[in-house]
N, CA, C and O atoms as a Maestro MAE file, in Angstrom:
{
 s_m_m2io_version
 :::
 2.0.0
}

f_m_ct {
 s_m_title
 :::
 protein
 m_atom[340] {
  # First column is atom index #
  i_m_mmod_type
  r_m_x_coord
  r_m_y_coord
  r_m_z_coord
  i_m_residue_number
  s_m_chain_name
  s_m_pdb_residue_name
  s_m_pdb_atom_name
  i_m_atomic_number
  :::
  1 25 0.820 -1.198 0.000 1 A "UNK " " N  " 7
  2 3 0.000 0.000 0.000 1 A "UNK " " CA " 6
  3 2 0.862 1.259 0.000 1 A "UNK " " C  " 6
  4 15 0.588 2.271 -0.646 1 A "UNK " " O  " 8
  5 25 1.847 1.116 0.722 2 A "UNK " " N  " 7
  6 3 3.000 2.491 0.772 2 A "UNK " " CA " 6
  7 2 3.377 2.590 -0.477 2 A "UNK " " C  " 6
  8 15 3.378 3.787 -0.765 2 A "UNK " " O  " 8
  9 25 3.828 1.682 -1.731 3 A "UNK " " N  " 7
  10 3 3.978 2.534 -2.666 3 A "UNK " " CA " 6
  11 2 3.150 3.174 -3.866 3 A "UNK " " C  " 6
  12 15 3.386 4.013 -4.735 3 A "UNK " " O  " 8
  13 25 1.917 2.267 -3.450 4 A "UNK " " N  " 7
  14 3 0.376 2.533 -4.129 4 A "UNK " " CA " 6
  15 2 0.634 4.718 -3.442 4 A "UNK " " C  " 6
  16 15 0.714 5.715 -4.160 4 A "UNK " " O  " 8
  17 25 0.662 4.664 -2.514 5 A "UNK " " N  " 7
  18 3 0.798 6.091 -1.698 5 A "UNK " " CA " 6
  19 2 1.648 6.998 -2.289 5 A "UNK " " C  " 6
  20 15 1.206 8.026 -2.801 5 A "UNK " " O  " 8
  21 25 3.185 6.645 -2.270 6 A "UNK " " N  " 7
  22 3 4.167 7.551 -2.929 6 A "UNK " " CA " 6
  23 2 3.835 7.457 -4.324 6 A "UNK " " C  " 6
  24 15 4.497 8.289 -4.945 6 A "UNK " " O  " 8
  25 25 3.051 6.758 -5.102 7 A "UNK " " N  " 7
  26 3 3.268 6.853 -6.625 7 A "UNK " " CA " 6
  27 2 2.313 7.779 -6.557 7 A "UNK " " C  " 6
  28 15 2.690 8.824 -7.088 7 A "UNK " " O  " 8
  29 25 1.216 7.832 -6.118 8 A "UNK " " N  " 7
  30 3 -0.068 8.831 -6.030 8 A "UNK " " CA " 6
  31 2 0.925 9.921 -5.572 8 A "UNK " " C  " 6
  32 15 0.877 10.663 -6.553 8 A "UNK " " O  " 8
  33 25 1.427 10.252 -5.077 9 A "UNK " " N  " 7
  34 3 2.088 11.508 -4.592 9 A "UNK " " CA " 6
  35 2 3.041 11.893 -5.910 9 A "UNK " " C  " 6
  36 15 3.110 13.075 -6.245 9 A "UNK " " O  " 8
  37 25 3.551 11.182 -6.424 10 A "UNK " " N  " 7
  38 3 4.250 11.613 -7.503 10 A "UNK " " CA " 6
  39 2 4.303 10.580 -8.561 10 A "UNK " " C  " 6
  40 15 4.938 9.531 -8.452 10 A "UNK " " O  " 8
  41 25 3.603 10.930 -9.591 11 A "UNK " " N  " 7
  42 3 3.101 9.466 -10.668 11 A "UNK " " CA " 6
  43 2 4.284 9.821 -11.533 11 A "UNK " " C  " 6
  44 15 4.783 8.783 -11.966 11 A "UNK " " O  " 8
  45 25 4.976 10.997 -11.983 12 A "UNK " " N  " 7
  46 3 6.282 10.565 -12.853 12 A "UNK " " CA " 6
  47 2 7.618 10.786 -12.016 12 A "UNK " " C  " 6
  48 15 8.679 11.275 -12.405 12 A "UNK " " O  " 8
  49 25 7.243 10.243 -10.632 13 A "UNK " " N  " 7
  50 3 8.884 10.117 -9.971 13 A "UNK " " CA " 6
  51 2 10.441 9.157 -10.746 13 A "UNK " " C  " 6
  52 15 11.639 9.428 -10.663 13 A "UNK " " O  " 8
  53 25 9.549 7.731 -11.632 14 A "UNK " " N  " 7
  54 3 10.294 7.434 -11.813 14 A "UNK " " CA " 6
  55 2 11.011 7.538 -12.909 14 A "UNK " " C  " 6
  56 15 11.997 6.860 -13.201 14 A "UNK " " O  " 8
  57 25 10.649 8.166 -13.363 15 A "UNK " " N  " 7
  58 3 11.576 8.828 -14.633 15 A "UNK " " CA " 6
  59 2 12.580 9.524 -14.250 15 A "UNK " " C  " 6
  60 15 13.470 9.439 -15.096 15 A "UNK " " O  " 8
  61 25 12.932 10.314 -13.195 16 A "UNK " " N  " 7
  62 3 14.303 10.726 -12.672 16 A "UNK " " CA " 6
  63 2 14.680 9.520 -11.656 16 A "UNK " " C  " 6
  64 15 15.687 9.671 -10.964 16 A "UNK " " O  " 8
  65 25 13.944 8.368 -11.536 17 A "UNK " " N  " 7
  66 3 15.068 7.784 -10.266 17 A "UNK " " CA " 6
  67 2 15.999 7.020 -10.799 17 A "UNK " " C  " 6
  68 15 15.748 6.469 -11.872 17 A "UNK " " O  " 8
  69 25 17.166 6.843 -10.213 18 A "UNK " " N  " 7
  70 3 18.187 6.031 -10.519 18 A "UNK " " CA " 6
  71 2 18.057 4.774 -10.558 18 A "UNK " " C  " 6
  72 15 17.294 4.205 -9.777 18 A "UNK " " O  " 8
  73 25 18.742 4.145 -11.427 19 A "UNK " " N  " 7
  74 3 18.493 2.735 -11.022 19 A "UNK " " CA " 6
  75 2 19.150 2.072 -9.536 19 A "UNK " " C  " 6
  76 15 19.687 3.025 -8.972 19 A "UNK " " O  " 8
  77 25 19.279 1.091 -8.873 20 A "UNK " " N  " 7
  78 3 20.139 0.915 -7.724 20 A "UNK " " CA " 6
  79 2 21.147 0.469 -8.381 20 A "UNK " " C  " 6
  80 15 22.149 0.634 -7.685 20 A "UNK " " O  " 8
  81 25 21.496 -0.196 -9.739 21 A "UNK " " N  " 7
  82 3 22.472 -1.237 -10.380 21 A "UNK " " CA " 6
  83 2 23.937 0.318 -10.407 21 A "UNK " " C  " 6
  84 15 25.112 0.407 -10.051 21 A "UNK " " O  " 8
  85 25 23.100 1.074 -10.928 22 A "UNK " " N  " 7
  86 3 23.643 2.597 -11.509 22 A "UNK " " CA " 6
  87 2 24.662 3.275 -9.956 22 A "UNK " " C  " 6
  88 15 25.809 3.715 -9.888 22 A "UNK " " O  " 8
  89 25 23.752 3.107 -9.062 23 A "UNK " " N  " 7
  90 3 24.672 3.349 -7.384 23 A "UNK " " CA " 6
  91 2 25.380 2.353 -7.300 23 A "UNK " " C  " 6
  92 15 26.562 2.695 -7.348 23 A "UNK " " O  " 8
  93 25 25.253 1.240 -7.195 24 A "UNK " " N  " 7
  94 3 26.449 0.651 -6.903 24 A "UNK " " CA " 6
  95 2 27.586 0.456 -7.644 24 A "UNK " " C  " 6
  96 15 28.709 0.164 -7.232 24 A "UNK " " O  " 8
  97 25 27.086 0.699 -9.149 25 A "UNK " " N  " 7
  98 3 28.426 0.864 -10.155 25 A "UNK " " CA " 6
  99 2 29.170 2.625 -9.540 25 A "UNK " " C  " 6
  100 15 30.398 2.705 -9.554 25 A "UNK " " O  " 8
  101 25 28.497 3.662 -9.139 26 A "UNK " " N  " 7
  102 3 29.107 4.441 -9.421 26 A "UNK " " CA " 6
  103 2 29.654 4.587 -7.557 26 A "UNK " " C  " 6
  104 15 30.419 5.454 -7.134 26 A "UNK " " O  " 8
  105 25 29.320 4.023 -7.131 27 A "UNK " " N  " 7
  106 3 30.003 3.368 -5.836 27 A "UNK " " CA " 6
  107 2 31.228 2.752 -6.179 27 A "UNK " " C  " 6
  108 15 32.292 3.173 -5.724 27 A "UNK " " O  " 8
  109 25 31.167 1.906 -6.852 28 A "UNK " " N  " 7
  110 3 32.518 0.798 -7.236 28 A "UNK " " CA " 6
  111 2 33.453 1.635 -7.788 28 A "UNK " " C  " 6
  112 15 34.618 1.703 -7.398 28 A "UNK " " O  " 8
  113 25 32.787 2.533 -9.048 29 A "UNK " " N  " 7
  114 3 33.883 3.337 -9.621 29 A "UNK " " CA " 6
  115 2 34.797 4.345 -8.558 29 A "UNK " " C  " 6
  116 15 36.007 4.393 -8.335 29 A "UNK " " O  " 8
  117 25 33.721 5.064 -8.054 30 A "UNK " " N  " 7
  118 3 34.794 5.930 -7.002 30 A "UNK " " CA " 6
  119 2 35.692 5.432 -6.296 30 A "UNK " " C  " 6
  120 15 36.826 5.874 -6.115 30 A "UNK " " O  " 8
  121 25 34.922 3.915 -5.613 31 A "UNK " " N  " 7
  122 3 36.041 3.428 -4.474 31 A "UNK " " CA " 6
  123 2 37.101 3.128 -5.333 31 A "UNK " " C  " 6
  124 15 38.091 3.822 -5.105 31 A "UNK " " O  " 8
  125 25 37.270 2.024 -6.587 32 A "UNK " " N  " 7
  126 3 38.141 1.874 -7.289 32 A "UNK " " CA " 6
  127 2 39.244 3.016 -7.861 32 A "UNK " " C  " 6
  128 15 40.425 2.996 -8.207 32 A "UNK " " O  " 8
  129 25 38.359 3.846 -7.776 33 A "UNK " " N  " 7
  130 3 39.224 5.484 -8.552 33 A "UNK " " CA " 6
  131 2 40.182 5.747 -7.579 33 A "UNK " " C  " 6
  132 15 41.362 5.986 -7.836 33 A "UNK " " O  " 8
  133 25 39.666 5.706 -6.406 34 A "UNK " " N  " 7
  134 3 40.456 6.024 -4.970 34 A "UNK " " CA " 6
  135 2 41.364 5.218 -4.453 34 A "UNK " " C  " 6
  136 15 41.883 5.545 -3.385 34 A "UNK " " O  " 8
  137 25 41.696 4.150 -5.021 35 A "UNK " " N  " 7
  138 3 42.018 3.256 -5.117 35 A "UNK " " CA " 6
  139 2 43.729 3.373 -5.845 35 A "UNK " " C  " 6
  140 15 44.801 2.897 -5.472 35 A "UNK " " O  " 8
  141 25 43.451 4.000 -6.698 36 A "UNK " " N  " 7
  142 3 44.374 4.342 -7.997 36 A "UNK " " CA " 6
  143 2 44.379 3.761 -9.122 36 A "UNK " " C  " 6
  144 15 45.313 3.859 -9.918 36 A "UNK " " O  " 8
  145 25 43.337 3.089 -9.317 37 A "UNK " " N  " 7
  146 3 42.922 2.671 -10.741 37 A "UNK " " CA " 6
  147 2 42.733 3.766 -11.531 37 A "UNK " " C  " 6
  148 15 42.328 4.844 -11.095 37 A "UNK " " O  " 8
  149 25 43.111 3.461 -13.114 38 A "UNK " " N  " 7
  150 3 42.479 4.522 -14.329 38 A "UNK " " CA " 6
  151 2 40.872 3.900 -14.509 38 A "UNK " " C  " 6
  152 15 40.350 2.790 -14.610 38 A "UNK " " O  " 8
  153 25 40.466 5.236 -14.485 39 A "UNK " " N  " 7
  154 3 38.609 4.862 -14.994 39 A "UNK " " CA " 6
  155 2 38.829 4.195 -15.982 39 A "UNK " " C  " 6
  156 15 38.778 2.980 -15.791 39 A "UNK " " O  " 8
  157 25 39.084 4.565 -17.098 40 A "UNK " " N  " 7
  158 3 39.203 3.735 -18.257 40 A "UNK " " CA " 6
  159 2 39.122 1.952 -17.884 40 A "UNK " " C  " 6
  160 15 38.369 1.213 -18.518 40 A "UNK " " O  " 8
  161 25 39.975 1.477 -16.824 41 A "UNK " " N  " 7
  162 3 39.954 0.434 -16.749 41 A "UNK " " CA " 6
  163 2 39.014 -0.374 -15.650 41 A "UNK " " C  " 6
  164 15 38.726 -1.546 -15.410 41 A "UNK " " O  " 8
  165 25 38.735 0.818 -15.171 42 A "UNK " " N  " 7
  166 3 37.602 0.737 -14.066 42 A "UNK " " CA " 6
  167 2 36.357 0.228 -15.219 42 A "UNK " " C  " 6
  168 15 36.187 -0.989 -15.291 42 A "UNK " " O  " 8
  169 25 35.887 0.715 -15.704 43 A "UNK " " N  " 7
  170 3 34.619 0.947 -16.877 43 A "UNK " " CA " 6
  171 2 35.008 -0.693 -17.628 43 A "UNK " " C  " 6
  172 15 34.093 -1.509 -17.740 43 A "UNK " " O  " 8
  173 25 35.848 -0.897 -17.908 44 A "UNK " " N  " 7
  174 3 36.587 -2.518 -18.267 44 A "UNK " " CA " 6
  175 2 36.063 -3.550 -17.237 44 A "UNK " " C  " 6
  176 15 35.925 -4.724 -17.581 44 A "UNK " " O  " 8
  177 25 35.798 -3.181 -16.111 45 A "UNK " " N  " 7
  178 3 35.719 -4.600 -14.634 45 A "UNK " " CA " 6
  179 2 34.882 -5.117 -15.535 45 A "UNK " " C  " 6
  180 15 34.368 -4.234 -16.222 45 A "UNK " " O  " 8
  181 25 34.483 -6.393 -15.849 46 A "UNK " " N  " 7
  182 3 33.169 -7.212 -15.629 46 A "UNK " " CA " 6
  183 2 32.359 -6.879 -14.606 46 A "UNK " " C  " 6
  184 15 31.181 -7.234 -14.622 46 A "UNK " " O  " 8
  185 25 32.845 -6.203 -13.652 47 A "UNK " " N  " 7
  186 3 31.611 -5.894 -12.344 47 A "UNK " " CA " 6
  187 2 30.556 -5.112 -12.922 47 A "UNK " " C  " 6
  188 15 29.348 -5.347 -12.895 47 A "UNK " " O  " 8
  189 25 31.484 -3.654 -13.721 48 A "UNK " " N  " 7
  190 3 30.528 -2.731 -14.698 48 A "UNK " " CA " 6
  191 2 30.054 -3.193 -15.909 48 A "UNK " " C  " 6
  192 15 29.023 -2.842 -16.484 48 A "UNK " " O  " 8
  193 25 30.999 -4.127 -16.311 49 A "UNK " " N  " 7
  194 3 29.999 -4.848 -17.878 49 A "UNK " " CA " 6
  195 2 28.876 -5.759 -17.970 49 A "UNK " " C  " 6
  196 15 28.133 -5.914 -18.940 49 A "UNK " " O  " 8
  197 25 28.839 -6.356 -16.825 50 A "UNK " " N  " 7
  198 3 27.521 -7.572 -16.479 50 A "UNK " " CA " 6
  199 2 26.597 -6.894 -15.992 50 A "UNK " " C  " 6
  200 15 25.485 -7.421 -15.993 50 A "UNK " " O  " 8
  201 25 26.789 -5.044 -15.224 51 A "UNK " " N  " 7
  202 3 25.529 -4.707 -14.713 51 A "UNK " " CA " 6
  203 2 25.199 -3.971 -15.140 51 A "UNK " " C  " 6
  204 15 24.134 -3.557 -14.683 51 A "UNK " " O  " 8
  205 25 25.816 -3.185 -16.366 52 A "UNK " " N  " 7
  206 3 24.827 -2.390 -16.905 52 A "UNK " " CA " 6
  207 2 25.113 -2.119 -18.413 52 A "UNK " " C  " 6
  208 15 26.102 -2.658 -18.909 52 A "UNK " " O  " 8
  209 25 24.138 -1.143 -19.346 53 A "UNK " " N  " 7
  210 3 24.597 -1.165 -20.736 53 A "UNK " " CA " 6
  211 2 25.614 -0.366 -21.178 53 A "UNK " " C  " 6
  212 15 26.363 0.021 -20.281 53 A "UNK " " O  " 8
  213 25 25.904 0.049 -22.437 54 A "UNK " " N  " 7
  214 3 26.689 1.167 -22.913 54 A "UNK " " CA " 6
  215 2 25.821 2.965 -22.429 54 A "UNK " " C  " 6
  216 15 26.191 4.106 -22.153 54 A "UNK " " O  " 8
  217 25 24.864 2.392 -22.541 55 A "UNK " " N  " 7
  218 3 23.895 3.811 -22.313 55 A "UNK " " CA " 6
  219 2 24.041 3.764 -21.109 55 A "UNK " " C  " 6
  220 15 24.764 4.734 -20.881 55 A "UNK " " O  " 8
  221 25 23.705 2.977 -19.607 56 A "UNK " " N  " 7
  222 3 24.251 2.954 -18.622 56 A "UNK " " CA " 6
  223 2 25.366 3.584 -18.209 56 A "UNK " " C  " 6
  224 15 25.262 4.542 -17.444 56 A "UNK " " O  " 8
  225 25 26.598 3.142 -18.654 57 A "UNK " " N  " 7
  226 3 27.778 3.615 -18.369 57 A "UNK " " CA " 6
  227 2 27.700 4.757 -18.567 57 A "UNK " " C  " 6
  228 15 27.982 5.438 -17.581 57 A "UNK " " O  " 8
  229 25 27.259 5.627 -19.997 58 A "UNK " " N  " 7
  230 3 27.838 7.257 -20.405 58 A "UNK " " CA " 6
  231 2 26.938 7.587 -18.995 58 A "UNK " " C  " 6
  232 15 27.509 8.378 -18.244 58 A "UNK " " O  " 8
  233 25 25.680 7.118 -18.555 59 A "UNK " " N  " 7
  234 3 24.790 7.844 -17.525 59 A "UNK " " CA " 6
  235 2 26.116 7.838 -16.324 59 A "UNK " " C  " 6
  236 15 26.966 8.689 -16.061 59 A "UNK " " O  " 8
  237 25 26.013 7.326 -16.112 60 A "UNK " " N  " 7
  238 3 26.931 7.183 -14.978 60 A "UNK " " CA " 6
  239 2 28.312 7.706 -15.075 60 A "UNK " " C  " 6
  240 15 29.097 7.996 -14.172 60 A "UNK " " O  " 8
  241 25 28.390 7.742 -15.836 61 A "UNK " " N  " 7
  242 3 29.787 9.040 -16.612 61 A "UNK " " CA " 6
  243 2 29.538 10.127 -16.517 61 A "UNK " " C  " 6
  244 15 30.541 10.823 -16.356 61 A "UNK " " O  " 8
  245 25 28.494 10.722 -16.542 62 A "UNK " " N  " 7
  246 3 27.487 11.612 -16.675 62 A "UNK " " CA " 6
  247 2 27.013 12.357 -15.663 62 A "UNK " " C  " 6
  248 15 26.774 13.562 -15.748 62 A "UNK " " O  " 8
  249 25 26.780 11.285 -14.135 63 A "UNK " " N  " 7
  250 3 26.592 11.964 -13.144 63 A "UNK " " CA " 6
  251 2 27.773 12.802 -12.335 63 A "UNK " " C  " 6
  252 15 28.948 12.490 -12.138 63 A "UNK " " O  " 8
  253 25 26.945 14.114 -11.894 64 A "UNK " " N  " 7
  254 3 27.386 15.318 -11.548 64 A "UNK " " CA " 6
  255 2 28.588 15.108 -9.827 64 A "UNK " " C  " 6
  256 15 29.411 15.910 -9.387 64 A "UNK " " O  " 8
  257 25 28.150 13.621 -9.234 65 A "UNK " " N  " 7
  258 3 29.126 13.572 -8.410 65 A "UNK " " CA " 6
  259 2 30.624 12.973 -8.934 65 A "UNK " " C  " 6
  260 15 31.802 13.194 -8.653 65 A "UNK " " O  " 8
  261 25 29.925 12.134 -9.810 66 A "UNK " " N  " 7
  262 3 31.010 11.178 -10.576 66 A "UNK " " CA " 6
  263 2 32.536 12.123 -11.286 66 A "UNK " " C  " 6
  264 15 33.736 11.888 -11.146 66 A "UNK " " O  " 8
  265 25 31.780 13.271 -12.088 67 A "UNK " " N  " 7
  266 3 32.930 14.189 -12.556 67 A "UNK " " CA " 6
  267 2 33.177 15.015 -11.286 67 A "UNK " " C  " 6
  268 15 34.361 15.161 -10.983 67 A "UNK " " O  " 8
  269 25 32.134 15.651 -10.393 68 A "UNK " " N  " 7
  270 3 33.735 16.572 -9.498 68 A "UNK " " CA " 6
  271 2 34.396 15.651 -9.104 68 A "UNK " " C  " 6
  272 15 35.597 15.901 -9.202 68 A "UNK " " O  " 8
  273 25 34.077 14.237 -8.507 69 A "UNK " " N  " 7
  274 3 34.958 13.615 -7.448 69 A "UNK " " CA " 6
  275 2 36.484 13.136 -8.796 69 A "UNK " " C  " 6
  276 15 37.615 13.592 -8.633 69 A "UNK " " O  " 8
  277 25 36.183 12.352 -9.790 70 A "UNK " " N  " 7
  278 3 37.110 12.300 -10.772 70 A "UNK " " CA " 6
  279 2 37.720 13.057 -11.953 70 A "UNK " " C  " 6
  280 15 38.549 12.598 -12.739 70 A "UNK " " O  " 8
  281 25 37.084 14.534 -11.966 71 A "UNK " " N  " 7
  282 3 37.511 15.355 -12.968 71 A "UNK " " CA " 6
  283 2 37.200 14.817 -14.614 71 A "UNK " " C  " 6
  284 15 37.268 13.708 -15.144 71 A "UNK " " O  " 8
  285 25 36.789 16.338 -15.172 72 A "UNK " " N  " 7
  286 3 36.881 16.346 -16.673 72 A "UNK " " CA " 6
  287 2 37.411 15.471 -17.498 72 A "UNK " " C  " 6
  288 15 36.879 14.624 -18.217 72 A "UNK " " O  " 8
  289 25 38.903 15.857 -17.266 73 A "UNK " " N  " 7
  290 3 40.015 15.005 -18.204 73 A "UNK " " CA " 6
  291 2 39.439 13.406 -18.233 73 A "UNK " " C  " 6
  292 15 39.139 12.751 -19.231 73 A "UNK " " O  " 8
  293 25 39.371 12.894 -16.460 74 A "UNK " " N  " 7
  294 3 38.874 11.560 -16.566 74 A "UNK " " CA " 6
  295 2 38.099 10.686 -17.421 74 A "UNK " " C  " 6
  296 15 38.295 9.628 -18.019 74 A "UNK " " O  " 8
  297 25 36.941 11.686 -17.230 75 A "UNK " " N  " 7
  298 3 35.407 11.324 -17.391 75 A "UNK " " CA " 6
  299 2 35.399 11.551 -19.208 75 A "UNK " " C  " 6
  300 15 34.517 11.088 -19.932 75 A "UNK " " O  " 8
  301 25 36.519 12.316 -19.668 76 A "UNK " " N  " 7
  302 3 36.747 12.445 -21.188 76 A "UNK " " CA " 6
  303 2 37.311 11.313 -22.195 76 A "UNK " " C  " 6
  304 15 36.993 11.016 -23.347 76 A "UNK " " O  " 8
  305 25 38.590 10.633 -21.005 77 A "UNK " " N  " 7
  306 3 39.211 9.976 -21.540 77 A "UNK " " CA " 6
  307 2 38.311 7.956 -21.532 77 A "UNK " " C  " 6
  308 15 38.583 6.984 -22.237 77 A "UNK " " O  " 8
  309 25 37.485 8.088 -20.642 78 A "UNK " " N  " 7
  310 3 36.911 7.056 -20.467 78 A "UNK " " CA " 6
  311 2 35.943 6.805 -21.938 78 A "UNK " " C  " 6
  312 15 35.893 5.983 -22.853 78 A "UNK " " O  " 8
  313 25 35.072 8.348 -21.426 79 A "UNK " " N  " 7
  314 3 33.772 7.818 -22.645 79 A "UNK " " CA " 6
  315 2 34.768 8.247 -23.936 79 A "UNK " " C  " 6
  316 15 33.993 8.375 -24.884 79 A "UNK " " O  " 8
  317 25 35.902 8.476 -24.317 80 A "UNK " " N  " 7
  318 3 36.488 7.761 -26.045 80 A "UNK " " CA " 6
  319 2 36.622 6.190 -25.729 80 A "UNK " " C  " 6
  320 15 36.082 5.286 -26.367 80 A "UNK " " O  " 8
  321 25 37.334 6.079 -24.775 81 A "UNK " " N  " 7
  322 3 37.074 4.472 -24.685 81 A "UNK " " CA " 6
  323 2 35.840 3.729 -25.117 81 A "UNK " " C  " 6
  324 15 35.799 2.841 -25.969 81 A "UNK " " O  " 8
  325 25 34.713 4.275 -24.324 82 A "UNK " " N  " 7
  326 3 33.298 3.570 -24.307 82 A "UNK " " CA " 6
  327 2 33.191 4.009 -25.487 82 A "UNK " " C  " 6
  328 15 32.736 2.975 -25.976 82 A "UNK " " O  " 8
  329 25 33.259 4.891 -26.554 83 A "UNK " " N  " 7
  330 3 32.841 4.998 -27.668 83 A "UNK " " CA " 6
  331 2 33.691 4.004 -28.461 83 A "UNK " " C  " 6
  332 15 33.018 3.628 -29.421 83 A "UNK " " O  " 8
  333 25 34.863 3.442 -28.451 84 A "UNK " " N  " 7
  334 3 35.622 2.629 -29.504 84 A "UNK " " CA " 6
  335 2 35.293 1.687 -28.982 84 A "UNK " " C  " 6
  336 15 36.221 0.889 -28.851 84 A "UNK " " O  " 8
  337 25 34.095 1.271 -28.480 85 A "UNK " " N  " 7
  338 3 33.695 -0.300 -28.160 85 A "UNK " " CA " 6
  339 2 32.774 -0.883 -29.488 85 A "UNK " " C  " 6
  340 15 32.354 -2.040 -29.488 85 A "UNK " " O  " 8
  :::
 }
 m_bond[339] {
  # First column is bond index #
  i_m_from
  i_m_to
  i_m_order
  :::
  1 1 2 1
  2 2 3 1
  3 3 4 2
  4 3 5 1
  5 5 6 1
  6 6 7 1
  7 7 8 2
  8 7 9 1
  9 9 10 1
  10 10 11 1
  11 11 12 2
  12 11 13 1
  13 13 14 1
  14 14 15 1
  15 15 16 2
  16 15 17 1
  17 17 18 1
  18 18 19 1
  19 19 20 2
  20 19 21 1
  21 21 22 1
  22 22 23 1
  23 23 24 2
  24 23 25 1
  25 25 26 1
  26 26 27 1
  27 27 28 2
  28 27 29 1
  29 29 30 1
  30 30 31 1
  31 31 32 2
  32 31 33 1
  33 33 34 1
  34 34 35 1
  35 35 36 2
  36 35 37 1
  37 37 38 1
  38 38 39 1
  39 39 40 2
  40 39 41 1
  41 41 42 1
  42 42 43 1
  43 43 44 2
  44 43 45 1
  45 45 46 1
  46 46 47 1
  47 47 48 2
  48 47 49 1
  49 49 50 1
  50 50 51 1
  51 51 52 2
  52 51 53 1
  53 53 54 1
  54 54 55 1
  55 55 56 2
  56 55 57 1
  57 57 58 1
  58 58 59 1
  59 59 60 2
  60 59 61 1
  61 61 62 1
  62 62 63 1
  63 63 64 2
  64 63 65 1
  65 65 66 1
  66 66 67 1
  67 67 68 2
  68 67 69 1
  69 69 70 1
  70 70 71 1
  71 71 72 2
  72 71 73 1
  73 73 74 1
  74 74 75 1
  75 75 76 2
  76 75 77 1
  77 77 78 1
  78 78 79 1
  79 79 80 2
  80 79 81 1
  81 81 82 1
  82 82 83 1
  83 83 84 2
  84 83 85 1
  85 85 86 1
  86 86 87 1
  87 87 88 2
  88 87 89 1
  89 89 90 1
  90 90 91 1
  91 91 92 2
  92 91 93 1
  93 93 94 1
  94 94 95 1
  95 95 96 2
  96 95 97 1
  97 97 98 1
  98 98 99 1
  99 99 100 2
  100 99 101 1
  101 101 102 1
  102 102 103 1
  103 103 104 2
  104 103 105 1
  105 105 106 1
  106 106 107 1
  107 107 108 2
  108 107 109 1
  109 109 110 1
  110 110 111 1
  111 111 112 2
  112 111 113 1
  113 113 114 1
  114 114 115 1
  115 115 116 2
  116 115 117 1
  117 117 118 1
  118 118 119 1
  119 119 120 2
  120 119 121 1
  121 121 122 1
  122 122 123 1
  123 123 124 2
  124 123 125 1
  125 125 126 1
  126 126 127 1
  127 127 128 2
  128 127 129 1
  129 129 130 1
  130 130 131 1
  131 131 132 2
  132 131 133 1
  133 133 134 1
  134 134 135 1
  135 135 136 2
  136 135 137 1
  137 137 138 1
  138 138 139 1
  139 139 140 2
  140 139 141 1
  141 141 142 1
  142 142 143 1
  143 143 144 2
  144 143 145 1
  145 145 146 1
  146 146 147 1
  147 147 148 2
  148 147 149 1
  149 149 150 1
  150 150 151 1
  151 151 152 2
  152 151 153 1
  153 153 154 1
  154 154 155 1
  155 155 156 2
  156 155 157 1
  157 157 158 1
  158 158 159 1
  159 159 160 2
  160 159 161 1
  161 161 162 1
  162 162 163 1
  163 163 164 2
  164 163 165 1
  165 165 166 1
  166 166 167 1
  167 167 168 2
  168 167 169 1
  169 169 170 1
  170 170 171 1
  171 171 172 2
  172 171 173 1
  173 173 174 1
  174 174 175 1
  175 175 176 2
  176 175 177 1
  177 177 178 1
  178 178 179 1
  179 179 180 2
  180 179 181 1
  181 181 182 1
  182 182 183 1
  183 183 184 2
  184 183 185 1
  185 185 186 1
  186 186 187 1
  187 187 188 2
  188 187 189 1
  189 189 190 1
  190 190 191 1
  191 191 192 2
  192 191 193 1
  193 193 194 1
  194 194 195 1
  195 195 196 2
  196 195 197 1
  197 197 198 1
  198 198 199 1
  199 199 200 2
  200 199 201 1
  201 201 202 1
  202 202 203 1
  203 203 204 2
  204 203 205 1
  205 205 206 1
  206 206 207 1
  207 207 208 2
  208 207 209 1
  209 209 210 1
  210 210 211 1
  211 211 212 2
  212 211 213 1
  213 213 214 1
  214 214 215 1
  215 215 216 2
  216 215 217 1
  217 217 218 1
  218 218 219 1
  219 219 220 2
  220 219 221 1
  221 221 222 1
  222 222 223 1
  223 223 224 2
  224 223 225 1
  225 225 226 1
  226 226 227 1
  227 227 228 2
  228 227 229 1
  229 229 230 1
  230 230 231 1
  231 231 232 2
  232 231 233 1
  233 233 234 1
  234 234 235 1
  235 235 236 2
  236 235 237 1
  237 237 238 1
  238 238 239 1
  239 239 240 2
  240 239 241 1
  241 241 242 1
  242 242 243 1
  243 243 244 2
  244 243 245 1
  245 245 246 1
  246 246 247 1
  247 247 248 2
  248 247 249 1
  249 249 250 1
  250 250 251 1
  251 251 252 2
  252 251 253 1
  253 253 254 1
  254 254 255 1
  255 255 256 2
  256 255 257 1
  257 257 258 1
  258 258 259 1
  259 259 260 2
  260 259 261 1
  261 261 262 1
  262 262 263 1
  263 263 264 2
  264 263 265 1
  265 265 266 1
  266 266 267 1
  267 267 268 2
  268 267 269 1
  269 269 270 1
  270 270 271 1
  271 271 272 2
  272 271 273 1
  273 273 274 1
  274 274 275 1
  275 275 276 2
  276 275 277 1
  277 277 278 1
  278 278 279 1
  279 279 280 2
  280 279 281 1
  281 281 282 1
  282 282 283 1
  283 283 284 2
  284 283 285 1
  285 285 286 1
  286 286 287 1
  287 287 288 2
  288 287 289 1
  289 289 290 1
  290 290 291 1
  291 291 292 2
  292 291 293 1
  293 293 294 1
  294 294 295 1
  295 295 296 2
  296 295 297 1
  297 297 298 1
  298 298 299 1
  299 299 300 2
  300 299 301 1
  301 301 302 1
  302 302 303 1
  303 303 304 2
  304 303 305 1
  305 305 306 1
  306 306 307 1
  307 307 308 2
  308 307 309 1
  309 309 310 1
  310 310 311 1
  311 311 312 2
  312 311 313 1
  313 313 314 1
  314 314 315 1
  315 315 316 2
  316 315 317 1
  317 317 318 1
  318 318 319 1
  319 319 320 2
  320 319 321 1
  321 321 322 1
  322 322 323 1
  323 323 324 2
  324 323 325 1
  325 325 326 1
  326 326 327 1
  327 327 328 2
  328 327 329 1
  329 329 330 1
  330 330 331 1
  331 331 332 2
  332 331 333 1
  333 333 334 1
  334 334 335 1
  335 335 336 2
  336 335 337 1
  337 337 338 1
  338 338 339 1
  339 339 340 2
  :::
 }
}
């Protein structure tokens, strides 16, 4: 019944919600980034290729925490990668 409730409260919420697959990839990426991995090869794990698509990934490339915490240059050099797939 609670989400019969929140959807009545907002019937196109889910068109902005994230997926959860999308948090925990962009969970993995940071910790990995912090880590000292290159994104580039981060975006390579099978962890990120089994859970989500190519459109997935640029999203998540995409999000606004993802570039301050890893910078421009990063987030540039990855999606040419994801594009020569």
């Amino acid at each position: 019944m609670l989400r019969l409730a929140s959807f009545v409260r907002s019937p196109f919420s889910f068109l902005f919600a994230k997926s959860s697959k999308e948090e925990a990839v962009a969970a993995y990426v940071l910790r990995e980034h912090g880590a000292g991995r290159r994104l580039e090869e981060i975006m390579q794990d099978p962890y990120v290729q089994n859970r989500l698509s190519l459109e997935q990934q640029h999203r998540v490339l995409s999000r606004a925490d993802i570039v301050h915490d890893l910078g421009e240059q990063a987030i540039a050099e990855a999606r040419a990668s994801l594009s020569s797939q």
